[in-house]
GUTOR-559733 format. One record per residue (C-alpha): residue number from 1; residue in one letter; chain; x, y, z. Coordinates in steps of 0.05 Angstrom, whole numbers, plus 5000, padded with zeros to 4 digits. Layout:
! GUTOR-559733
{miti NUM, A, A, {X, Y, Z}} ...
***
This chain:
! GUTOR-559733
{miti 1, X, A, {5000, 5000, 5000}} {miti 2, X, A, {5030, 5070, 4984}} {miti 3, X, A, {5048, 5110, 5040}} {miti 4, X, A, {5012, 5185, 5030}} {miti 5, X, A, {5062, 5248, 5043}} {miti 6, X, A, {4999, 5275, 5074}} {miti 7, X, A, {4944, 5246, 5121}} {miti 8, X, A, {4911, 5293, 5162}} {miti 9, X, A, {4878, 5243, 5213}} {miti 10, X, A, {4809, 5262, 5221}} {miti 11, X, A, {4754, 5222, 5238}} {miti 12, X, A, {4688, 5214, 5200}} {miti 13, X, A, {4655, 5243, 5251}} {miti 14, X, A, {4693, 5323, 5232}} {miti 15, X, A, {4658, 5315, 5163}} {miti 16, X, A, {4582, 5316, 5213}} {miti 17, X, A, {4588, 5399, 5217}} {miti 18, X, A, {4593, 5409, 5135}} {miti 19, X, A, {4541, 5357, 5117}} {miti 20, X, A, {4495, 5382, 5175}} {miti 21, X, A, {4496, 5446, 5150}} {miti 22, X, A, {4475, 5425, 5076}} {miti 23, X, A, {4411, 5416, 5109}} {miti 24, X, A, {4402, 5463, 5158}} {miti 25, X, A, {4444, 5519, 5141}} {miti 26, X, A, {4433, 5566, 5207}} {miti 27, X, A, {4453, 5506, 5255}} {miti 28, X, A, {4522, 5530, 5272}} {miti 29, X, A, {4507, 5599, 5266}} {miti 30, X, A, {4516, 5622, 5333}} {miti 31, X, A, {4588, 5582, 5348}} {miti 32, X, A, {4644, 5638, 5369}} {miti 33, X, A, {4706, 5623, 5345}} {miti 34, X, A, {4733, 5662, 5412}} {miti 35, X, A, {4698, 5604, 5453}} {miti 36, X, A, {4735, 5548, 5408}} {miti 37, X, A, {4804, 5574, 5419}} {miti 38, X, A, {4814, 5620, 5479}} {miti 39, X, A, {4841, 5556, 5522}} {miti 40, X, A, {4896, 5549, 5467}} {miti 41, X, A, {4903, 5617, 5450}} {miti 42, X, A, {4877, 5658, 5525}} {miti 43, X, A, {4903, 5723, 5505}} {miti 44, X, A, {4879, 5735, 5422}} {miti 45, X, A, {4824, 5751, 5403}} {miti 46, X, A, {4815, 5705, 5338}} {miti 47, X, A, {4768, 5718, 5280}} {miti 48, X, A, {4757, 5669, 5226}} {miti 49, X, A, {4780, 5690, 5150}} {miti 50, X, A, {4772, 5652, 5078}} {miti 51, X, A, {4848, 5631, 5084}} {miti 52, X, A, {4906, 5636, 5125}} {miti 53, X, A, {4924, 5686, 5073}} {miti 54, X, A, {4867, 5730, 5082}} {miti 55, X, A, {4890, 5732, 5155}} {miti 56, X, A, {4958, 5772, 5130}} {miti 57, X, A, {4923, 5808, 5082}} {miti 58, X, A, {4871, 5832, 5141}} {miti 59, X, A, {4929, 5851, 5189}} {miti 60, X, A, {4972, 5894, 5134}} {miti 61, X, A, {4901, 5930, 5120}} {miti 62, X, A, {4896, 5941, 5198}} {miti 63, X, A, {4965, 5970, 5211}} {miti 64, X, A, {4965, 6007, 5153}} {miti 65, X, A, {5047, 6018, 5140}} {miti 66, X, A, {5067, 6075, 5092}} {miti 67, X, A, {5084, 6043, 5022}} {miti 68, X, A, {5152, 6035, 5027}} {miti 69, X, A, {5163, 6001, 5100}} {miti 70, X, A, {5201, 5942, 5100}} {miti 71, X, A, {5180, 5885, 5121}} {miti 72, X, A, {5241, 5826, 5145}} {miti 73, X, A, {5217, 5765, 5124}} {miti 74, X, A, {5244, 5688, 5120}} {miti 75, X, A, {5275, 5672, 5055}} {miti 76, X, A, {5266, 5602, 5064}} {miti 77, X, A, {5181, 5605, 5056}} {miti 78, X, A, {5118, 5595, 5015}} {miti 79, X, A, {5127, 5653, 4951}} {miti 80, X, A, {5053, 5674, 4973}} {miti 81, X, A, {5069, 5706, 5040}} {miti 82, X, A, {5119, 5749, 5002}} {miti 83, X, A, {5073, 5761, 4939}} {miti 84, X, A, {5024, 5793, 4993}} {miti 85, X, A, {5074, 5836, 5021}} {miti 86, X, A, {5095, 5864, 4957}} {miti 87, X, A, {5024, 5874, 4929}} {miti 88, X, A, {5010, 5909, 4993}} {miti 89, X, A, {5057, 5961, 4975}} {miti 90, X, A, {5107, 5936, 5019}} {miti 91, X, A, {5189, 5919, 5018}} {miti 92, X, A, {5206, 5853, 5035}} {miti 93, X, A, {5276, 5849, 5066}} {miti 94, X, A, {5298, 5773, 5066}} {miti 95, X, A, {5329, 5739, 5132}} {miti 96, X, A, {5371, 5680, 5132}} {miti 97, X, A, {5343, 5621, 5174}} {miti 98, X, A, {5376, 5582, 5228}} {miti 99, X, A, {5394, 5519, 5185}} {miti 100, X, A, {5364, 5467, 5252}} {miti 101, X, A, {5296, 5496, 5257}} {miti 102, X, A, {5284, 5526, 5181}} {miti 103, X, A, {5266, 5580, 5221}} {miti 104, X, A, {5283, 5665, 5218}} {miti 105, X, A, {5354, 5676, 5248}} {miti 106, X, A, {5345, 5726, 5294}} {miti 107, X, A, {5423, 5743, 5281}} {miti 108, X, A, {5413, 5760, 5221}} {miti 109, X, A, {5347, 5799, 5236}} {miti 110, X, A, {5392, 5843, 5285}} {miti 111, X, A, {5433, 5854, 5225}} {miti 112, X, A, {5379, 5885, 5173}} {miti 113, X, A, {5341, 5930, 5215}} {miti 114, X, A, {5337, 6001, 5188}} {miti 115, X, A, {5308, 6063, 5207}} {miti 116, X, A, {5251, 6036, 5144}} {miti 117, X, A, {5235, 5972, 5178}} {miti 118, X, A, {5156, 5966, 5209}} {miti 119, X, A, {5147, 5893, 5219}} {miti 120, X, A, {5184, 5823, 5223}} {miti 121, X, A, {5140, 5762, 5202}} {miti 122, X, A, {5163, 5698, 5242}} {miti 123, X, A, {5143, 5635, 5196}} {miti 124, X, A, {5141, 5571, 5249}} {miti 125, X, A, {5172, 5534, 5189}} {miti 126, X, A, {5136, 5451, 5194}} {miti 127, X, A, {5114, 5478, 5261}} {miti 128, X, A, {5183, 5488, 5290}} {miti 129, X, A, {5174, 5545, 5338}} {miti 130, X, A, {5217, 5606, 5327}} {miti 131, X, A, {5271, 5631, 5384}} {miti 132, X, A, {5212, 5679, 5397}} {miti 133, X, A, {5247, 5710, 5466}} {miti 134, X, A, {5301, 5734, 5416}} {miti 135, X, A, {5252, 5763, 5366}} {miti 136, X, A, {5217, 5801, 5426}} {miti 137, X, A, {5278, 5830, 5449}} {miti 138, X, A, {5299, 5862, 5384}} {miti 139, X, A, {5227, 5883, 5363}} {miti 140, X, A, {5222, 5917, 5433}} {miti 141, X, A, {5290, 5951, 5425}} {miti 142, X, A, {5272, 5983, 5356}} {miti 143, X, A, {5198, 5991, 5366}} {miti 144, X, A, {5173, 5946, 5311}} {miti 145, X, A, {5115, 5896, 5307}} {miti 146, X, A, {5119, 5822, 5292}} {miti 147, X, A, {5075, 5782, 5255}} {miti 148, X, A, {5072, 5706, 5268}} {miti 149, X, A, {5048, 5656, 5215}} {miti 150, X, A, {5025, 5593, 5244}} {miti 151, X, A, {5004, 5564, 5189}} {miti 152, X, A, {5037, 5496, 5205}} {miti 153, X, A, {5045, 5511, 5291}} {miti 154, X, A, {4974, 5494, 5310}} {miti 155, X, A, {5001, 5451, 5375}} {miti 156, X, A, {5064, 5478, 5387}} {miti 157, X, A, {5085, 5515, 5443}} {miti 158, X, A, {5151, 5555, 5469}} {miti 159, X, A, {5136, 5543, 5550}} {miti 160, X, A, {5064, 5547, 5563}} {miti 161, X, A, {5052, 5592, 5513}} {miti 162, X, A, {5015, 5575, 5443}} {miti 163, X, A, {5041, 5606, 5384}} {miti 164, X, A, {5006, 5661, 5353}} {miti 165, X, A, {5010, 5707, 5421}} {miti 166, X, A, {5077, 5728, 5423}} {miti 167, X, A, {5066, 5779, 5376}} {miti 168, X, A, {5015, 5843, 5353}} {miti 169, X, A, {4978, 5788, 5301}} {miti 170, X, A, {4987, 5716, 5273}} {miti 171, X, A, {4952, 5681, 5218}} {miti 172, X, A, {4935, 5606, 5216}} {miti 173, X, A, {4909, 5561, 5160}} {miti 174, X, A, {4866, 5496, 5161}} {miti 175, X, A, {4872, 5482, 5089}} {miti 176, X, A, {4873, 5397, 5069}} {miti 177, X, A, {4945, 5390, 5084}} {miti 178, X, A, {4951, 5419, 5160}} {miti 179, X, A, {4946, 5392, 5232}} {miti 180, X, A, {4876, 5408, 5229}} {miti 181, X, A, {4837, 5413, 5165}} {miti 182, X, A, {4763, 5450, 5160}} {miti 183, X, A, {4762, 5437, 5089}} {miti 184, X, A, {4784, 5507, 5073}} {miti 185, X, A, {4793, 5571, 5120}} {miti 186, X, A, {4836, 5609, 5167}} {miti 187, X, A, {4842, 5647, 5227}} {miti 188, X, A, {4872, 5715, 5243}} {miti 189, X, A, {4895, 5719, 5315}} {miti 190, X, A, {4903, 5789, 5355}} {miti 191, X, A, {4942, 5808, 5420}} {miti 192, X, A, {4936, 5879, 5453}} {miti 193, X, A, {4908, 5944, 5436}} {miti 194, X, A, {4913, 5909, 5350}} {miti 195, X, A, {4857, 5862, 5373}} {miti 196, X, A, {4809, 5923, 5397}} {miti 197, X, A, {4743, 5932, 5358}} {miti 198, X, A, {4776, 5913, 5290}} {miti 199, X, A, {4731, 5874, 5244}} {miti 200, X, A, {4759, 5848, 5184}} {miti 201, X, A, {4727, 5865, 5113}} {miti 202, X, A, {4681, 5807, 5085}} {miti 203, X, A, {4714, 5761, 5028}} {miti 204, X, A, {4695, 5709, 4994}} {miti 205, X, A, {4667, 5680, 4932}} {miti 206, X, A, {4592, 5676, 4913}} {miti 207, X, A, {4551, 5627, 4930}} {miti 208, X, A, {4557, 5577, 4871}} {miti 209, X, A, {4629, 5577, 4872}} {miti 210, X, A, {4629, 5577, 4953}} {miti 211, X, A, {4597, 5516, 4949}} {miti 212, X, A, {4639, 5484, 4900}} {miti 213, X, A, {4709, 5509, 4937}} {miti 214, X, A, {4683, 5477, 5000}} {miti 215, X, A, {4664, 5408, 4961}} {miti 216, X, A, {4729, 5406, 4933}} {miti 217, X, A, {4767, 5405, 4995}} {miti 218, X, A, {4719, 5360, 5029}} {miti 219, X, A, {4737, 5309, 4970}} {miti 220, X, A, {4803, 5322, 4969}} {miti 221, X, A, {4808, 5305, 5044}} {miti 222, X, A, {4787, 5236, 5027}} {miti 223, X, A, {4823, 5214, 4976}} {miti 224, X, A, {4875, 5225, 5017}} {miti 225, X, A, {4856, 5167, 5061}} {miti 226, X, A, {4912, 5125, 5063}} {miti 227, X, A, {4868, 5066, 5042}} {miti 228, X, A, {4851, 5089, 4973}} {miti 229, X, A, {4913, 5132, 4969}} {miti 230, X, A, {4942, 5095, 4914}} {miti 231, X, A, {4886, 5097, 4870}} {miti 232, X, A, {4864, 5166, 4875}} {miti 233, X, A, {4918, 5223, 4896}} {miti 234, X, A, {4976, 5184, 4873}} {miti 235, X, A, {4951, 5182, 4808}} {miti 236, X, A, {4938, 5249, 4802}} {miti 237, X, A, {5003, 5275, 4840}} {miti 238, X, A, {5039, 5225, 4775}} {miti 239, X, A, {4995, 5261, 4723}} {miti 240, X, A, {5016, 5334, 4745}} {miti 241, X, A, {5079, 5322, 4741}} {miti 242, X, A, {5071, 5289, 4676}} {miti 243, X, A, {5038, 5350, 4648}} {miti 244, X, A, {5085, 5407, 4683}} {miti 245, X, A, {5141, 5377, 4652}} {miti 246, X, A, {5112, 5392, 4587}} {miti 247, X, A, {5101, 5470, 4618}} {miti 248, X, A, {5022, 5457, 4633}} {miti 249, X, A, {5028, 5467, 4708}} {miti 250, X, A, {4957, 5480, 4729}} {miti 251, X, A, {4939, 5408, 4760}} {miti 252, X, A, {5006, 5413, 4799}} {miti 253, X, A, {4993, 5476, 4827}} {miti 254, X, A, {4916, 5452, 4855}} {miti 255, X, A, {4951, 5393, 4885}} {miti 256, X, A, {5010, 5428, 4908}} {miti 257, X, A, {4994, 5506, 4919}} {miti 258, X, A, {5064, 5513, 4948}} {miti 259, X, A, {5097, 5511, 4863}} {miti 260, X, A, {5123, 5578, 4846}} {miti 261, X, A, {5077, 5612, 4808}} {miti 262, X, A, {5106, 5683, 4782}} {miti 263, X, A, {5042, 5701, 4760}} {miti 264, X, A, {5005, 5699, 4822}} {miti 265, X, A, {4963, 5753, 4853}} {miti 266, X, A, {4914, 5757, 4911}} {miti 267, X, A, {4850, 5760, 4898}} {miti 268, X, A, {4801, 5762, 4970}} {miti 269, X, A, {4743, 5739, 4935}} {miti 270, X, A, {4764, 5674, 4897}} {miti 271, X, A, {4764, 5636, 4960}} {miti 272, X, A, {4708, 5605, 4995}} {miti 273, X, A, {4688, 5646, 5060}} {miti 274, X, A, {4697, 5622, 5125}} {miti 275, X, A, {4637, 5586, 5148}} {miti 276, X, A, {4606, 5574, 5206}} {miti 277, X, A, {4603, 5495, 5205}} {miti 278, X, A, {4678, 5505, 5204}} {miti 279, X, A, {4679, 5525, 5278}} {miti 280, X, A, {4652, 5469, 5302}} {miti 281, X, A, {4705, 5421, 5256}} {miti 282, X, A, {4757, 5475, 5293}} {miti 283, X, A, {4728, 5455, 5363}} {miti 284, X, A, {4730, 5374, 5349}} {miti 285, X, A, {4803, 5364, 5317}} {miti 286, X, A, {4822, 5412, 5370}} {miti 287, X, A, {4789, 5380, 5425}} {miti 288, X, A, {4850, 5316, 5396}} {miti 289, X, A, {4902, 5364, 5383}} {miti 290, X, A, {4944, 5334, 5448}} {miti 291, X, A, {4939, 5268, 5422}} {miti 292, X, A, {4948, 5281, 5351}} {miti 293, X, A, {5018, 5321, 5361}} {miti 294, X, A, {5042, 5275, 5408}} {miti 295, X, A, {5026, 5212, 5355}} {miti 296, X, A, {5061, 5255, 5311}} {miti 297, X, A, {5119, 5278, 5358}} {miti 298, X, A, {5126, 5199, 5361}} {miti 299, X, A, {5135, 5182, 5298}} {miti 300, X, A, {5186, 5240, 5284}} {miti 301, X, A, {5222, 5211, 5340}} {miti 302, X, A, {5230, 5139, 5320}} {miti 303, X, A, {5248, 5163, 5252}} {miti 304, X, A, {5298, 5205, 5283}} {miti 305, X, A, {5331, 5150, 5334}} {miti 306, X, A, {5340, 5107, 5279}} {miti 307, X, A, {5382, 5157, 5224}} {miti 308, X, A, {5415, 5185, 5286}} {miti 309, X, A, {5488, 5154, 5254}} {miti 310, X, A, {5471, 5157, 5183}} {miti 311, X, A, {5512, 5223, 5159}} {miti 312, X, A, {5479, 5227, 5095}} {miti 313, X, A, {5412, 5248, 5128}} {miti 314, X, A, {5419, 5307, 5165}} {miti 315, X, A, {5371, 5312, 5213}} {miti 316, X, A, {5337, 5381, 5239}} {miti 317, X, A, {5332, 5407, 5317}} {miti 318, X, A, {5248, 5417, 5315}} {miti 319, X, A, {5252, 5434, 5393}} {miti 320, X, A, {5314, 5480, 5396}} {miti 321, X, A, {5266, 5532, 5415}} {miti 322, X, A, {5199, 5500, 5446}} {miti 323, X, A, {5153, 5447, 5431}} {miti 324, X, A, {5141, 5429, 5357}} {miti 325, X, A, {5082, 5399, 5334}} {miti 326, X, A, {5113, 5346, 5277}} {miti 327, X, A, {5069, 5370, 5232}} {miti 328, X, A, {5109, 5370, 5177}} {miti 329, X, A, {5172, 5326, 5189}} {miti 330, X, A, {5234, 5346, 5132}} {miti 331, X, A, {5309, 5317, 5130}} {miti 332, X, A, {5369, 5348, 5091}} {miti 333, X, A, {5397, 5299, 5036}} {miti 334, X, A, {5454, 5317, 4985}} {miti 335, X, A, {5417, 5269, 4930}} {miti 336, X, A, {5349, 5299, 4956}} {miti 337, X, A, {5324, 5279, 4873}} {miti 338, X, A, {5352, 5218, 4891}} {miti 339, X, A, {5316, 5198, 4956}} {miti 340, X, A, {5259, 5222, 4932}} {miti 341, X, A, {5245, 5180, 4870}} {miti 342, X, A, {5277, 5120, 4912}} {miti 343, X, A, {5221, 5125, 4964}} {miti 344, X, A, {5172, 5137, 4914}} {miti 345, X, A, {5189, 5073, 4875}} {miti 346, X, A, {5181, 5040, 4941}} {miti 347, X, A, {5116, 5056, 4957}} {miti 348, X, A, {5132, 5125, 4992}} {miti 349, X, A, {5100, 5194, 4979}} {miti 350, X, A, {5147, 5252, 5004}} {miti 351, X, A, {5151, 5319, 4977}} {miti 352, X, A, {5214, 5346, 4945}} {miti 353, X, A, {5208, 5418, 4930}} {miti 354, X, A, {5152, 5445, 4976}} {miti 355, X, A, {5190, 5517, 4999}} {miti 356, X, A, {5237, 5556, 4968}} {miti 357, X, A, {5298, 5601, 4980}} {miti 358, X, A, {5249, 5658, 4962}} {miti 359, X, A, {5304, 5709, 4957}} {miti 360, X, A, {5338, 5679, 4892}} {miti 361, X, A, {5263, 5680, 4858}} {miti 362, X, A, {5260, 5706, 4797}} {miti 363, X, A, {5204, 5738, 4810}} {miti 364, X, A, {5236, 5775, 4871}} {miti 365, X, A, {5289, 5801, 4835}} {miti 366, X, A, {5297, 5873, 4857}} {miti 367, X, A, {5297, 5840, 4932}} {miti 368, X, A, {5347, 5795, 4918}} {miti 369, X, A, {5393, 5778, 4979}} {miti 370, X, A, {5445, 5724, 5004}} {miti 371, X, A, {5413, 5674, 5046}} {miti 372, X, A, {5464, 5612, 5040}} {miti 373, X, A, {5417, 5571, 5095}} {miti 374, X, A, {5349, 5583, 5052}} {miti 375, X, A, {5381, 5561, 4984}} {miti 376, X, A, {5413, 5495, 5018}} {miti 377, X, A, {5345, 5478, 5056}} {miti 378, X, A, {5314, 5495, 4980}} {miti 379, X, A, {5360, 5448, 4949}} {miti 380, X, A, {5370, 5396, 4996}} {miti 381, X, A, {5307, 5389, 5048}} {miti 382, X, A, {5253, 5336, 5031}} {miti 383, X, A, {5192, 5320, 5070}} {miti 384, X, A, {5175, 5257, 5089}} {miti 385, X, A, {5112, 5228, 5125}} {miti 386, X, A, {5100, 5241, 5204}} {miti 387, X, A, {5022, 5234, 5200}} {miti 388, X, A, {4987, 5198, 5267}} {miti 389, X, A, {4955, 5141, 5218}} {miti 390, X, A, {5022, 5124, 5207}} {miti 391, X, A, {5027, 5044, 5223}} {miti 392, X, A, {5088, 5020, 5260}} {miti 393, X, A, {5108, 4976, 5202}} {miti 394, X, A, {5104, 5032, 5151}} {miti 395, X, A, {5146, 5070, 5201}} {miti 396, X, A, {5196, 5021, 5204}} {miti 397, X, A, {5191, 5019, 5120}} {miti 398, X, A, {5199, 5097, 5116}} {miti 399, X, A, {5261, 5077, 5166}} {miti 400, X, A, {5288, 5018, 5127}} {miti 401, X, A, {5286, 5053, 5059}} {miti 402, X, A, {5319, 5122, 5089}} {miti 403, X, A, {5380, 5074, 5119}} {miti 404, X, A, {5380, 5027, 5051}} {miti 405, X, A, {5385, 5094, 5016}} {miti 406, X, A, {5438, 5120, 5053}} {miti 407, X, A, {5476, 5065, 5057}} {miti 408, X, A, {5480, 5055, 4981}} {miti 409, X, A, {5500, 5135, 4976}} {miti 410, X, A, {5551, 5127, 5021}} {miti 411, X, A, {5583, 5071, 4982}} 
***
């Protein structure tokens, strides 16, 4: 059976909310959002939004930075979070990442602070959190805000303290592909005097195409069931790549969003809007988030144990700084084309190029910088399964094929 890259772990029960309110469309109109996550998040106030994009988009509109501010940014990211901070008028100043946690370096941070700069965005990279006491300190000294995205951090923690709250705003996403998936939407989370009285400005696509967005993600979420895996997404992951080799890219880019895509723009009102069914899918798969990191943090952990003494996978520090979540688990491999097709010829989905060393882009030329740990983690990071419906003897595959690979390499 192939192993999927991807497998969210919900139950059948989360899809109850989105069927339920096919039928009876005011049931869940009255859930607060507020209600669902103040015991994670006890000092935001958090407002639901059509993506976790929306969420940035909504917190640029609120501060409202003269055109021109700079904004210090991970190089080693998704191409969208920039793309929004350029279309918002903004300069995106790229920061090198610490090469253990594929997080911001706050070093480097320090370094490119100007008398121009209005806000640091702090990516919890695979939900690694970021050395956030550091980031405090040198936002406090210079007076600037930070921005967290926690798109992949749902679950992880730096003490007691959930991230999203360290700083004036933080987005988070529950697309198909993260910790916890509400077939679509995001969340914009506030701290201080930013979360007072601001409502954001209402998104989202009409009703038809609402309704078909939503659908979409609801199949997509299962056909990722690792049961029919093989016969559904694989094909279709195979088939994309088929046709984007031949410079037809568009089924590759609605499998995998994270592609760069130069000709990309935002547009609010092409995404489904945040629903209210999709607080009470937040309030179940958060009501398991405990169990479902620590099945995760688990599985990293074998992994890890076993490739401890295997030099040609280089392994990454997710707790340096707090608590990760494993929800995305990645390794560093010279032959990372290699591995890659090796695992997938065994039965292994993984994910080769999901990030990239933004600040080498093409598309960000005039921002162009020298990060040397982005461009290595873009050219030599894969991501490999860590999902809690992992089976102990496809663990012990994923670990048997990472060591076979290896040791073949290293001869």
């Amino acid at each position: 059976m192939m192993i999927p890259r991807h497998s969210v772990g919900m139950k059948y029960s989360d899809y109850w909310p989105y069927f339920a309110s096919r039928f009876v469309p005011g049931l869940y109109r009255d859930r607060d959002i507020n209600a669902v996550t103040e015991p994670l998040m006890p000092h935001a106030k958090t407002l639901g939004t059509p993506t976790g994009r929306h969420a940035l988009w909504y917190f640029l509109d609120l501060k409202d930075y003269p055109l021109g501010s700079e904004v210090l940014i991970s190089a080693y990211n998704y191409y969208v979070v920039v793309r929004l901070v350029v279309q918002a008028g903004l300069t995106p100043v790229f920061v090198d990442i610490e090469p253990d946690t594929l997080c911001i370096d706050p070093e480097d941070v320090a370094r490119k602070v100007t008398p121009n700069t209005k806000l640091i965005i702090a990516t919890h990279m695979f939900g690694n959190p970021t050395n956030m006491p550091e980031i405090c300190a040198i936002a406090e000294q210079h007076e600037l805000d930070i921005f967290e995205d926690c798109a992949h951090a749902v679950g992880s923690y730096i003490g007691d303290t959930h991230m999203g709250q360290f700083g004036s705003g933080a987005l988070f996403s529950f697309g198909v592909a993260k910790i916890v998936n509400c077939f679509g939407g995001g969340m914009l989370a506030l701290n201080g005097q930013a979360a007072e009285n601001y409502q954001p400005p209402k998104h989202g696509a009409g009703f038809r195409h609402s309704m078909i967005d939503t659908f979409s993600r609801c199949l997509l979420t299962t056909i990722y069931n690792p049961k029919i895996y093989k016969f559904t997404m694989l094909p279709l992951v195979r088939w994309g790549n088929s046709l984007s080799r031949r410079g037809r890219h568009w089924l590759r880019n609605l499998i995998a969003p994270s592609k760069n895509d130069a000709a990309w723009y935002f547009e609010p009102d092409q995404r489904a809007e945040f629903k209210p069914f999709m607080v009470s899918m937040l309030d179940r798969q958060l009501s398991r988030i405990e169990s479902n990191v620590r099945e995760r943090r688990k599985n990293v952990a074998k992994i890890k144990a076993e490739l401890a003494y295997h030099p040609d996978i280089k392994l990454l520090n997710e707790d340096k700084h707090g608590m990760s979540n494993g929800s995305y688990f990645g390794v560093y491999c010279e032959d990372k084309q290699g591995l890659s097709e090796y695992l997938l010829a065994h039965n292994v989905d993984n994910n080769p190029q999901e990030f990239f060393d933004c600040s080498v882009l093409a598309q960000f030329e005039e921002f162009k910088a020298d990060c040397p740990n982005a461009q290595y983690a873009s050219q030599h990071l894969i991501r490999l399964p860590s999902q809690p419906t992992l089976k102990d003897s496809q663990l012990d595959s994923i670990i048997r094929l990472l060591k076979g690979f290896s040791l073949e390499h290293a001869s």
